[in-house]
VOGU-3710 file (C-alpha; in Angstrom, 3 decimals, decimal comma):
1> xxxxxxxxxx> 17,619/-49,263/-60,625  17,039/-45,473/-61,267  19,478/-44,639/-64,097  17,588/-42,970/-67,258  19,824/-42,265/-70,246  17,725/-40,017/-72,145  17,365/-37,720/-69,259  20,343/-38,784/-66,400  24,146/-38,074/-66,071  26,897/-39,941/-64,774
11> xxxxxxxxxx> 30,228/-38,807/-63,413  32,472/-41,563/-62,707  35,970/-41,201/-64,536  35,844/-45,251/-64,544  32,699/-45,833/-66,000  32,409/-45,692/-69,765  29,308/-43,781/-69,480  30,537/-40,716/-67,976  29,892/-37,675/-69,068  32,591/-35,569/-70,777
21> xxxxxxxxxx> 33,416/-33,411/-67,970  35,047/-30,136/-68,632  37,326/-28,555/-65,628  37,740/-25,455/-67,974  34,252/-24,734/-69,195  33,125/-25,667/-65,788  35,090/-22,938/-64,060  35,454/-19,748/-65,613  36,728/-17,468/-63,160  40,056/-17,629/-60,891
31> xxxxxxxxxx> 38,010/-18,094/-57,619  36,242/-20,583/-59,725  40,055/-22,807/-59,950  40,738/-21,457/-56,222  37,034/-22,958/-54,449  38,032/-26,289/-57,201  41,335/-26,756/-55,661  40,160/-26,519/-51,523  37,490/-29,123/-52,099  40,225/-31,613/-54,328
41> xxxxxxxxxx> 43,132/-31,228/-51,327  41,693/-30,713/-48,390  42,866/-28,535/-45,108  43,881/-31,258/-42,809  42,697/-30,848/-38,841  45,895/-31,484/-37,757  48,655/-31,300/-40,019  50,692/-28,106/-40,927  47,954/-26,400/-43,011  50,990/-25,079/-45,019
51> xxxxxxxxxx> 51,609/-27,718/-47,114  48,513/-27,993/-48,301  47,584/-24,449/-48,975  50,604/-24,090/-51,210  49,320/-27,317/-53,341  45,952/-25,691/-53,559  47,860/-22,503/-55,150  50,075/-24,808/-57,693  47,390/-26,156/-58,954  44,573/-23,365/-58,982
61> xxxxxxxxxx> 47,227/-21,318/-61,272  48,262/-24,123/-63,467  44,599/-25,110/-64,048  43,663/-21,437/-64,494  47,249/-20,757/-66,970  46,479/-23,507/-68,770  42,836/-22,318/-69,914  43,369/-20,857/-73,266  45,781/-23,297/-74,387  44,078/-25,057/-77,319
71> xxxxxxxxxx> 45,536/-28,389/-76,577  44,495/-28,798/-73,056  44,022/-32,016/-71,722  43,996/-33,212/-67,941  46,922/-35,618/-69,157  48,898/-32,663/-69,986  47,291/-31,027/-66,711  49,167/-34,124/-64,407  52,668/-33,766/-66,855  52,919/-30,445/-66,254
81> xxxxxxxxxx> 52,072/-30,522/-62,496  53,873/-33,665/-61,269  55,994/-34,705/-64,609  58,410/-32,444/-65,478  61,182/-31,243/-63,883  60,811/-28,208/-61,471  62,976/-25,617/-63,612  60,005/-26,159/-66,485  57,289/-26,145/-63,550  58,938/-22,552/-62,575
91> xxxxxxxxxx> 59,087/-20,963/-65,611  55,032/-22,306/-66,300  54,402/-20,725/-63,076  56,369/-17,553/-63,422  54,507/-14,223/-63,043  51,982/-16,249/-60,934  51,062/-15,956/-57,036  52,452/-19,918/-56,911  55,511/-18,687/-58,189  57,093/-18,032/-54,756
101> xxxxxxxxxx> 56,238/-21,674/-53,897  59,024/-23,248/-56,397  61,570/-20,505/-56,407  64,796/-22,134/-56,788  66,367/-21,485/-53,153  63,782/-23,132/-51,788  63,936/-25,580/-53,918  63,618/-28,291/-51,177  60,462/-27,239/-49,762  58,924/-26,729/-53,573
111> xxxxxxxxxx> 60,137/-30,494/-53,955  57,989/-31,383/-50,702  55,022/-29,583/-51,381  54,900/-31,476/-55,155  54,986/-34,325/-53,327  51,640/-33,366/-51,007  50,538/-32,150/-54,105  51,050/-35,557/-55,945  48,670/-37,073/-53,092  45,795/-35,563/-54,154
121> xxxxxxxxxx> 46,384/-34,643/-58,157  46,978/-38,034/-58,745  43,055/-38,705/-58,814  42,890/-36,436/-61,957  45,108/-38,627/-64,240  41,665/-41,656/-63,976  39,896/-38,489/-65,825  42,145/-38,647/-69,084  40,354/-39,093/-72,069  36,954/-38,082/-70,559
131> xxxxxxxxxx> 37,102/-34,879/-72,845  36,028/-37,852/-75,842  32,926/-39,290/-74,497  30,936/-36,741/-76,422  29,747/-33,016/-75,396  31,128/-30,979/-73,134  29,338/-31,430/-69,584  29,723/-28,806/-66,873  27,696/-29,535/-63,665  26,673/-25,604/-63,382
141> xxxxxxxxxx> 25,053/-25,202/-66,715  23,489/-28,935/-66,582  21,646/-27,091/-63,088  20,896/-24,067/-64,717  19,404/-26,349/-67,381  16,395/-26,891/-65,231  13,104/-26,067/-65,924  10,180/-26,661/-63,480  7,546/-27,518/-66,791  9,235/-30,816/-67,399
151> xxxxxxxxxx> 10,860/-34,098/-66,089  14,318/-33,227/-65,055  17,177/-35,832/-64,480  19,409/-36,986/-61,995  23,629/-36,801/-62,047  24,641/-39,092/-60,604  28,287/-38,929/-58,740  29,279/-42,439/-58,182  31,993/-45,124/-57,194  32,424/-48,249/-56,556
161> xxxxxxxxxx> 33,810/-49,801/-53,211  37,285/-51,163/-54,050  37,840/-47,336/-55,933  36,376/-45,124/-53,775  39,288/-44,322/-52,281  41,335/-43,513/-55,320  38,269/-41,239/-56,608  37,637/-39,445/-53,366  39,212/-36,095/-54,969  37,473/-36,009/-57,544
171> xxxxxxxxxx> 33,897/-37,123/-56,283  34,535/-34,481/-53,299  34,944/-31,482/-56,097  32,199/-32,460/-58,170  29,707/-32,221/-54,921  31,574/-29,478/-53,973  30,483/-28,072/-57,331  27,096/-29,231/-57,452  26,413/-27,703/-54,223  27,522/-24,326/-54,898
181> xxxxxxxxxx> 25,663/-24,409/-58,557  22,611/-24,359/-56,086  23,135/-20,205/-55,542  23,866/-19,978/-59,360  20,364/-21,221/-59,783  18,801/-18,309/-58,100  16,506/-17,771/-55,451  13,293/-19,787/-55,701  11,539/-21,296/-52,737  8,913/-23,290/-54,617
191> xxxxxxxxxx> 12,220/-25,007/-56,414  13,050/-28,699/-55,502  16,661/-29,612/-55,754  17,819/-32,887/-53,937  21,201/-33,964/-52,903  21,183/-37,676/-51,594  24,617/-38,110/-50,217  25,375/-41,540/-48,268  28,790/-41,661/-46,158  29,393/-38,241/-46,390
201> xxxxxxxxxx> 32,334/-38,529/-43,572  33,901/-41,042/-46,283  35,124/-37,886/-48,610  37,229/-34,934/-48,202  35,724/-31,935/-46,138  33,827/-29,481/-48,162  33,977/-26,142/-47,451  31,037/-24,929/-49,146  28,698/-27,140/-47,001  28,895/-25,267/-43,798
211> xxxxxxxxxx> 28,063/-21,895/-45,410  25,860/-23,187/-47,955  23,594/-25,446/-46,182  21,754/-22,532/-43,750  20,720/-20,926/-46,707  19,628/-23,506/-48,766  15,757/-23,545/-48,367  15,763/-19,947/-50,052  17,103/-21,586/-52,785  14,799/-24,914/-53,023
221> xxxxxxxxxx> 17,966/-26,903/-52,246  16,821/-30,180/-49,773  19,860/-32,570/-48,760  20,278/-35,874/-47,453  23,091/-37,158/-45,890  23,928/-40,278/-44,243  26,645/-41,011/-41,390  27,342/-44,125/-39,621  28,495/-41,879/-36,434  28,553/-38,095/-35,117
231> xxxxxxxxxx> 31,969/-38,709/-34,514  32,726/-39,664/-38,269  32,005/-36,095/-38,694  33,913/-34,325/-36,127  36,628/-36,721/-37,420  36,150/-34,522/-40,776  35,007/-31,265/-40,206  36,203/-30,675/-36,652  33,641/-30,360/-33,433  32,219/-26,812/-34,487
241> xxxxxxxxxx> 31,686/-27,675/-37,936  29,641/-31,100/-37,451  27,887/-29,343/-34,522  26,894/-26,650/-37,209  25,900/-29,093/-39,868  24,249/-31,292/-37,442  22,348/-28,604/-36,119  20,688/-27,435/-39,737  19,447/-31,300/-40,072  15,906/-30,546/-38,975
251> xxxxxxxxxx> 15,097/-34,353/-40,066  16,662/-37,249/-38,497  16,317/-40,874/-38,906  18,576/-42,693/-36,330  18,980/-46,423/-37,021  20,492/-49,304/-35,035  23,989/-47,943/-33,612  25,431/-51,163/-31,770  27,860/-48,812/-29,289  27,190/-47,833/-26,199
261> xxxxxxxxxx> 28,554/-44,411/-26,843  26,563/-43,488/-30,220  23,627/-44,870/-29,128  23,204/-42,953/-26,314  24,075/-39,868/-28,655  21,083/-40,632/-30,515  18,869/-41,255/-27,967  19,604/-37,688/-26,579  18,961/-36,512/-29,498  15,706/-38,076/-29,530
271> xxxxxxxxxx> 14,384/-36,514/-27,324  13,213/-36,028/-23,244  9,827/-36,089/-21,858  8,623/-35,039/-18,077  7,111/-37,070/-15,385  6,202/-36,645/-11,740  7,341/-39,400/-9,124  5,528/-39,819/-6,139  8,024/-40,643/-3,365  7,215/-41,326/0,711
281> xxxxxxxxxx> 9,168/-40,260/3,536  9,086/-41,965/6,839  9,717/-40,370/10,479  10,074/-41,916/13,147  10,181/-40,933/17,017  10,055/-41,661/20,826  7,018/-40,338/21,125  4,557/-42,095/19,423  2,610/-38,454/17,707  5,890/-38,075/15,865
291> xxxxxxxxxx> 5,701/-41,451/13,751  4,513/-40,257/10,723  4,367/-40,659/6,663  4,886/-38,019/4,236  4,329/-38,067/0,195  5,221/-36,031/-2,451  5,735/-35,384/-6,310  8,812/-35,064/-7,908  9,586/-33,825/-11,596  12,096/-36,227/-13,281
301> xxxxxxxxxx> 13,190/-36,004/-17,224  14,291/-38,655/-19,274  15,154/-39,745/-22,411  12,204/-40,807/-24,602  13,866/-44,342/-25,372  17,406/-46,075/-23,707  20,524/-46,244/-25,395  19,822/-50,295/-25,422  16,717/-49,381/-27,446  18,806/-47,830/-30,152
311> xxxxxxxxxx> 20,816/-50,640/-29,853  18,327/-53,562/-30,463  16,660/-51,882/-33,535  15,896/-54,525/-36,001  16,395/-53,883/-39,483  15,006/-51,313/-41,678  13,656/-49,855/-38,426  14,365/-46,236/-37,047  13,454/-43,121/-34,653  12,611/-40,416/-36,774
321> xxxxxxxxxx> 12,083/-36,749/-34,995  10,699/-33,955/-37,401  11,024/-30,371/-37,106  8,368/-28,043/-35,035  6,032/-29,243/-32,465  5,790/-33,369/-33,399  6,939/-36,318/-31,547  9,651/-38,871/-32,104  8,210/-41,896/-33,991  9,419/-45,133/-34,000
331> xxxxxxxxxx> 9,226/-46,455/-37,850  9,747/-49,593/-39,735  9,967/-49,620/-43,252  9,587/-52,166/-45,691  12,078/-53,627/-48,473  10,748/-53,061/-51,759  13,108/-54,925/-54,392  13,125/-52,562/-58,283  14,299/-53,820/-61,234  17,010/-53,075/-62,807
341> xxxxxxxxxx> 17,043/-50,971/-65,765  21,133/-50,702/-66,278  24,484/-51,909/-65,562  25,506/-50,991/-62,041  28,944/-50,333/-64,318  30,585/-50,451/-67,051  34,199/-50,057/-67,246  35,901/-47,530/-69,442  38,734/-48,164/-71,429  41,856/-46,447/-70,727
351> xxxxxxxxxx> 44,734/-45,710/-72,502  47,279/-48,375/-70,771  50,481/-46,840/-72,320  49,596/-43,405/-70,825  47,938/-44,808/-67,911  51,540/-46,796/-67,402  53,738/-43,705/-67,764  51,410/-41,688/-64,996  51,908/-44,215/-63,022  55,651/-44,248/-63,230
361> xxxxxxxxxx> 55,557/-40,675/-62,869  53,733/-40,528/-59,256  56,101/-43,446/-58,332  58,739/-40,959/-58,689  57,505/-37,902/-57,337  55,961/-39,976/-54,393  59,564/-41,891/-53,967  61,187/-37,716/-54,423  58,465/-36,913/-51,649  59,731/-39,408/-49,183
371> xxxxxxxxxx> 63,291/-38,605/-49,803  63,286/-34,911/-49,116  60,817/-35,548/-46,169  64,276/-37,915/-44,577  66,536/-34,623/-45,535  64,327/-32,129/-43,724  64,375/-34,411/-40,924  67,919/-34,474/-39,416  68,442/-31,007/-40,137  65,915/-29,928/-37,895
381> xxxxxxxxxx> 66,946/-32,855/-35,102  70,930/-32,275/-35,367  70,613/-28,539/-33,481  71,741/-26,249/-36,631  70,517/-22,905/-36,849  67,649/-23,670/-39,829  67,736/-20,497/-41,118  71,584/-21,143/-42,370  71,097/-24,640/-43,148  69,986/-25,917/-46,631
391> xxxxxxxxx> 66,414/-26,121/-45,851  65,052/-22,835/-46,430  62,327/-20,926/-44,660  58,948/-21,764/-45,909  57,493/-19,176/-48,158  54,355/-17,123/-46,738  51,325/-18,697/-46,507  49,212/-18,192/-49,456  45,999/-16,740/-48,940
//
């Protein structure tokens, strides 16, 4: 309904009209690789953060090695990460900080951290062949590009429902990268830049958004995010995070939320208001001059609507509370049906034979993955001293 072709972008590695991404032009630096790989495998809340720091560092160095190798490709970015065997991934990574992380007596733990690794990597193989659908595109010099005297367009980051999940990698980085091409643009407070992100719980936890977002405004940079539930969030970014980002959403629109439990989040967050209540007290006596009636006022607060009026909401209808000294108000909007001016999507053609042989490679490394996960397991369980056993001591953390 909004796409323009003469002025818009589109980044989806399934859709034949995506732009021709470049992961090397796009980052230039070795933090550049490092801040790529943290939003594309995320820091779990609760598993061994270990693991998933060391497949941030694999792949950060062989993105960053392999950037002044004339033949690049992301298909030869996946072989070399997840296809061939570890002695070739060891010498490619030799000299490197990752090269700890596949050193041959450890060669068990370098198996299981490929296979974390594979988890998340994977999503780069539906990016193969990208590098032909015309120019090079890099997200910070299409901001940069921008130029208050004319019409600018709109990238748009997209998926569909039955891939999202498959994509979530790579849609995660490219926000991540978007939103940190915001301080590359400079301060400028009279600047507009707009992020509309719906079901931001749905993708990996970005780093950059907790930092970022505070300092924003300086930069013109206005978001808008959508969440089914608070606790979709914490689920994410843990409970200091989502209080932080919560906290920097000055504007909130707070639609039906059928469960008890969100709904009376939201109408907290609404807002209180003050009232007196008159109340009487009664005495009574034997004496009849000690009967006697008493009144009084007392201050009560309460939420400015029930939890059962968030849930009854009709549709299209919301609370909306503003920033600074305005009340809550209660708005309905109405439906307003656009035309559509493109194909919602069109699928890209991809290479099946190379497609086919990925996908017999992650079988394997997945299927290696699950394997050395069952060795590490009894080792631990049987009582032996781990230290002399096979499995060897994991390497130190990378920073």
């Amino acid at each position: 309904s909004y796409y323009d072709p003469s002025i818009d972008k589109i980044l989806n590695p399934l859709d034949a009209r995506c732009a021709a991404w470049d992961l090397w032009k796009e980052c230039l630096t070795q933090p550049d690789f490092d801040n790529t790989a943290n939003t594309l495998i995320p820091m779990g809340t609760k598993e061994d953060p270990f693991w998933q720091g060391s497949g941030r560092t694999i792949f950060a160095e062989a993105a960053y090695l392999m950037r002044n190798d004339p033949n690049r490709s992301y298909s030869k970015l996946v072989d070399t990460l997840l296809s061939i065997k570890i002695e070739k991934l060891r010498t490619f990574l030799r000299n490197s900080p990752a090269a700890n992380l596949v050193e041959e007596k450890i060669e068990k733990t370098a198996i299981s951290i490929r296979a974390v690794l594979t988890n998340y990597v994977k999503a780069i193989r539906y990016l193969q062949g990208i590098e032909h659908n015309g120019e090079s595109f890099t997200i910070r010099d299409w901001m940069r590009g921008v130029r208050e005297d004319q019409k600018n367009g709109w990238l748009f980051i997209s998926s569909n429902a039955d891939t999202h999940a498959s994509l979530k990698p790579v849609i995660s980085m490219w926000l991540s990268i978007a939103i940190r091409g915001l301080l590359a643009m400079g301060e400028n407070r009279n600047r507009r830049v707009w992020f509309f992100c719906d079901e931001l719980p749905t993708l990996h936890k970005l780093p950059d958004l907790v930092e970022i977002l505070p300092e924003a405004r300086k930069f013109g940079g206005c978001y808008v995010f959508g969440i089914q539930s608070y606790a979709q969030l914490e689920d994410i970014y843990g409970e200091k995070a989502a209080a932080t980002l919560f906290d920097v959403m000055n504007t909130r629109a707070f639609f039906r939320s059928p469960s008890h439990k969100i709904a009376e989040f939201a109408a907290g967050e609404i807002g209180e208001k003050e009232h007196l209540k008159a109340s009487e007290q009664y005495s009574y006596g034997a004496d009849p001059v000690r009967d006697g009636v008493s009144t009084g006022k007392d201050m009560e607060r309460q939420t400015l609507v029930s939890y059962s009026d968030i849930q009854s909401l009709p549709d299209l209808t919301c609370y909306v509370t503003l920033p600074g000294p305005y009340p809550a108000v209660k708005l309905s909007l109405k439906y307003q049906a656009r035309p559509k001016v493109a194909p919602e999507f069109i699928p890209r053609d991809i290479n099946p034979e190379m497609e086919n042989r990925l996908s017999a490679v992650l079988a394997a490394r997945e299927a290696e993955g699950r394997q050395m996960a069952s060795l590490f397991e009894p080792e631990v369980a049987s009582g032996e001293d781990v230290t002399q056993a096979e499995q060897p001591q994991q390497p130190q953390q990378p920073q």
